[in-house]
N, C-alpha and C positions, 0 to 999 in steps of 0.2 A: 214083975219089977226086978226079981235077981237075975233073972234070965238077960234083960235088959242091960245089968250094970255088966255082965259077964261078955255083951256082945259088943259093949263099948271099951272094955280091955283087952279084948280081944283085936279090934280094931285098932286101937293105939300100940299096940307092940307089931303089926304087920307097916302100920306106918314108920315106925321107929327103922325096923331091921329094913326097910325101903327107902329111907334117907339115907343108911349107912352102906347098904351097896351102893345108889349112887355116888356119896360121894367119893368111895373108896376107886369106882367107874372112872370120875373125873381126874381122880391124880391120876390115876394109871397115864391115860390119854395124856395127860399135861406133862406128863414125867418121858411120855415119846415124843411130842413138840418139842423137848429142847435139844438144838442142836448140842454137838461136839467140835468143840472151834480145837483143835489138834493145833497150835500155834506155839513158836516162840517169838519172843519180844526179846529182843539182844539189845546190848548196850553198857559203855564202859569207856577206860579211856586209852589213849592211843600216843605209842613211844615211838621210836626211832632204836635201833639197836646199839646198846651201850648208854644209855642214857636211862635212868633213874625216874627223870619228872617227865610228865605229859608233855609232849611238843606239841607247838604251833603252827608248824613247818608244812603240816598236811592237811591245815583246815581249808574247805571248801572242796577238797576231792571228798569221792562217795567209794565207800565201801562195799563191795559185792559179795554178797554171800553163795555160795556155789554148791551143788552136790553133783561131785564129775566135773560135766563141762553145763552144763543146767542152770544157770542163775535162778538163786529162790527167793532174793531179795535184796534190798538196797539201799544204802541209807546216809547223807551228806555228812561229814564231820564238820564239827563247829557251829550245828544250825542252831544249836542253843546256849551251847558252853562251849569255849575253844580248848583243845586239843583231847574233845570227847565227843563220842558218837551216840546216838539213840536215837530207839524208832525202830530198827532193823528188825522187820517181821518176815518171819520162817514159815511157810503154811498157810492153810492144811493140802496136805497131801499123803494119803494115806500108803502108797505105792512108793515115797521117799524113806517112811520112817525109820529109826534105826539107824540112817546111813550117817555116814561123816560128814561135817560142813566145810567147807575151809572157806578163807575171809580173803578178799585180792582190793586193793589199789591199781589199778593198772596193770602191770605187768609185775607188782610186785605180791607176792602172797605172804598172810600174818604167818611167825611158827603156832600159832594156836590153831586148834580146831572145836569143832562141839556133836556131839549128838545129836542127832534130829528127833527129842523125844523124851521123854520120864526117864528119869535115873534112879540107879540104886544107891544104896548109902555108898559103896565105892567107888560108883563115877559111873558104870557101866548102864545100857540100856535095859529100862525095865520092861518088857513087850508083857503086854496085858494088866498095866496098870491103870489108873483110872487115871483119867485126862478131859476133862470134860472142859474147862478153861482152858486161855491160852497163858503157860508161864511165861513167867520172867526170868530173866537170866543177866546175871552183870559180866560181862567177858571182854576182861582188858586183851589189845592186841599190842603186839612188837610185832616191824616192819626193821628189813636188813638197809633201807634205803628211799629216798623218795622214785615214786615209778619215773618211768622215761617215756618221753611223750610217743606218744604212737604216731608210727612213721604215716603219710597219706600217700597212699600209690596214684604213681602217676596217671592220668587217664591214657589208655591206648589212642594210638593213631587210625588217624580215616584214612582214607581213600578219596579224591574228590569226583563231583558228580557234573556233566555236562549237560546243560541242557537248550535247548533251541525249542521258536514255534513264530508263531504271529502275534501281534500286539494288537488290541481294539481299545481308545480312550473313546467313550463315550459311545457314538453309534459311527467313529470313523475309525474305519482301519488301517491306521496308520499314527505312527507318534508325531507329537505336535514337532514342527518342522525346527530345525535350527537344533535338536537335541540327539547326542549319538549314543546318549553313553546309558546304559542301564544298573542297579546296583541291586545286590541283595542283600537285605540285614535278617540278623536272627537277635530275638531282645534289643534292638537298638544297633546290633554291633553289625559290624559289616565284613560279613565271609567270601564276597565276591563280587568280582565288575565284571561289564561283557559291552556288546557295543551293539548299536539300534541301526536300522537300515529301513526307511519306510518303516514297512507291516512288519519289518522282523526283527527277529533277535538273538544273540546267542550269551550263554553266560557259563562261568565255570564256578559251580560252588565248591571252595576248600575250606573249609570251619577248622579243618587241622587236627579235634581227637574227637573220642567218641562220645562228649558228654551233649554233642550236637544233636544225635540219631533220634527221630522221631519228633526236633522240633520243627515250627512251622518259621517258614521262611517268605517273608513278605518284600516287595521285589521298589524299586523305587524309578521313575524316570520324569526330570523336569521337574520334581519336587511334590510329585503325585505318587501317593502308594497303590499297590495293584487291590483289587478286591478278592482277588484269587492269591491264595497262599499253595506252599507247597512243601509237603512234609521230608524234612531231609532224609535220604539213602546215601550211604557213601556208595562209590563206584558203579553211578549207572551213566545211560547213555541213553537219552530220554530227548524225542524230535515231535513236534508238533504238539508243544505244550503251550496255549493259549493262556496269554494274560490277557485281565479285563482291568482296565484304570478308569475312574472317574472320568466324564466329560473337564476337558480342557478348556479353560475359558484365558485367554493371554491376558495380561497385566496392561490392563491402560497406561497409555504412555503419559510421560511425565513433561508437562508443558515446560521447556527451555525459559528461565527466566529472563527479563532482560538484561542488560550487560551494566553494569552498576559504574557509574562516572565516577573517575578517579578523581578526586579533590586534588586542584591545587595548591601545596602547602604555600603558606603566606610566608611571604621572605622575612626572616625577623632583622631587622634593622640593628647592626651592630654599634652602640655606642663608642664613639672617638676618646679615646684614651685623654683625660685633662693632661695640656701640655703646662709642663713645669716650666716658669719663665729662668733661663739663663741668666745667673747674678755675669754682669759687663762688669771686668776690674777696673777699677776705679784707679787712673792713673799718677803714678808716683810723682810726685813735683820733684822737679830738676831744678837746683840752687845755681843760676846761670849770673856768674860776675861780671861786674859793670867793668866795661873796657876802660884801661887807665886811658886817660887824653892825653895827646903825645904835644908836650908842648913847644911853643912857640920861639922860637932862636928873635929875641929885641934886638931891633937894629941899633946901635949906637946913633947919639948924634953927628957921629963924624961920616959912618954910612946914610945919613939921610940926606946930609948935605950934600955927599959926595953925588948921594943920587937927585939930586934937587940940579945941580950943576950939570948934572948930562942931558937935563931935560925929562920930559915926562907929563903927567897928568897932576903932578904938583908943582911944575916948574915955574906957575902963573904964579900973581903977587899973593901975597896971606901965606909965608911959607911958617911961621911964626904958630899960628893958630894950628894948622894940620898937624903941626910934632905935638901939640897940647893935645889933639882927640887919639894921634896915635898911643900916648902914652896913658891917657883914661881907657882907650879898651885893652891895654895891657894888664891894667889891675887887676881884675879878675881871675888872670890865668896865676899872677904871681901870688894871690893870695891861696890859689888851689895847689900850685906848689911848694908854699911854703905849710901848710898841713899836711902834706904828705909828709913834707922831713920829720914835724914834729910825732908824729905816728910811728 
């Protein structure tokens, strides 16, 4: 029985010092799985020279971080706060470390620079210090000016290329009739014309610089593209290059309508102006006086006898009575002159 209990303490202390090398096994290993991220995380804010507060003036450009001519990293200003940068990661690279960073805009570079790496209490690089994270770093930048845009050179010039062959639309060799003229486009755009003769054809591609070179050129006639492309060379001279176009089918002709009768417009009937009757003057009356009567000279009785005595139409008997009717129609007149006097 002692024997017994001795070989079961013996047995628990070989298990004990057996879980302890294990586990001591497992860190080990787990303590070499973990990388070394050598990294910095840059980030701070961004002036203008002369100027005291953060500017505005440079949000949405990206800042480059450099060692030499090397970009190690890059990071937009203002992608979270304006006129501040962050984000900017440095690393790893183990072949950089140590070295100087400098910070560019464009063509413009910060006066700041940074170490690529652990510092000592005085600023300087600590080579073999322990670095197993990536730091963080706040590193404001001054810029002498906003960058100047960078210039785009122009593309160089081509040479143009000529080319000739025979045409086949469909299974005829020959282009559809009535059409002379051949085109070529590159993306839509149109580098050259040439002219059709039957089966043939010749064309001059000039695109004009060199951002043409190596694209494909698809050729056009009567509104049919070629199935055969052809990849642009400046300055060749290139004979018996067959183009294949679709089978040509002509456009049904368009039935001529009839001829559309002109309507005669209906005469409109101008009404007669209402005539205004003319007032007729109504005539002035004229106060026309009654003619004075020019009176009569009375014969005396002594000329009545006298004319009774020569004879006459009273010379017969009754002479007595005719002076009585001459003297009754004398009345009348002496009464009309004797109102005149009295007037």
């Amino acid at each position: 029985m002692i024997i017994l209990n001795k070989f079961y303490k013996l047995l628990f202390v070989f298990a004990f010092i057996f879980t302890f090398i294990m586990f001591e096994s497992n860190d080990a290993v787990e303590a070499q799985d973990i990388p070394e991220l050598h990294m910095i995380v840059f980030q701070g804010d961004v002036f203008l020279a002369g100027s005291p507060v953060k500017t505005s003036s440079l949000d949405g450009y990206t800042i480059e971080a450099k060692i030499g001519d090397q970009v190690v990293g890059s990071a937009k200003i203002a992608q979270n706060l304006t006129g501040r940068y962050s984000g900017l990661e440095v690393g790893p690279n183990i072949e950089l470390e140590g070295k100087s960073i400098s910070f560019w805009i464009g063509n413009q570079k910060a006066m700041e620079t940074a170490i690529f790496g652990p510092l000592t209490v005085s600023g300087d690089y600590c080579k073999g210090c322990t670095w197993s994270l990536p730091l963080s770093r706040v590193q404001p930048l001054h810029f002498d000016s906003l960058p100047l845009p960078t210039p785009t050179p122009a593309p160089a010039s081509v040479l143009p290329t000529f080319l000739t062959g025979t045409i086949i639309f469909g299974s005829v060799l020959a282009a559809p009739e009535g059409f002379g003229t051949i085109e070529a486009y590159v993306d839509d755009e149109l580098i050259g014309k040439g002219s059709v003769n039957g089966s043939e054809y010749s064309i001059t591609l000039d695109p004009g610089n060199e951002t043409y070179l190596g694209k494909p050129v698809v050729f056009n006639i009567a509104g049919y593209n070629s199935k055969t492309t052809y990849k642009f060379v400046d300055d060749a001279f290139i004979t018996d290059f067959k183009l294949f176009f679709p089978e040509y089918i002509p456009p049904s002709p368009t039935p001529t309508p009839p001829p559309v009768a002109t309507a005669v417009p209906t005469a409109t009937s101008t009404p007669e102006p209402t005539r205004t009757p003319t007032p007729v003057p109504e005539p002035t009356p004229t106060y026309t006086p009654t003619p004075t009567p020019t009176p009569i000279a009375v014969n005396t009785s002594a000329d009545l006898l006298t004319e009774e005595s020569d004879g006459g139409c009273n010379s017969r008997g009754g002479g007595p009575a005719s002076v009585g009717l001459i003297v009754l129609s004398l009345v009348p007149v002496y009464i009309l002159n004797r109102r005149k006097r009295v007037r």
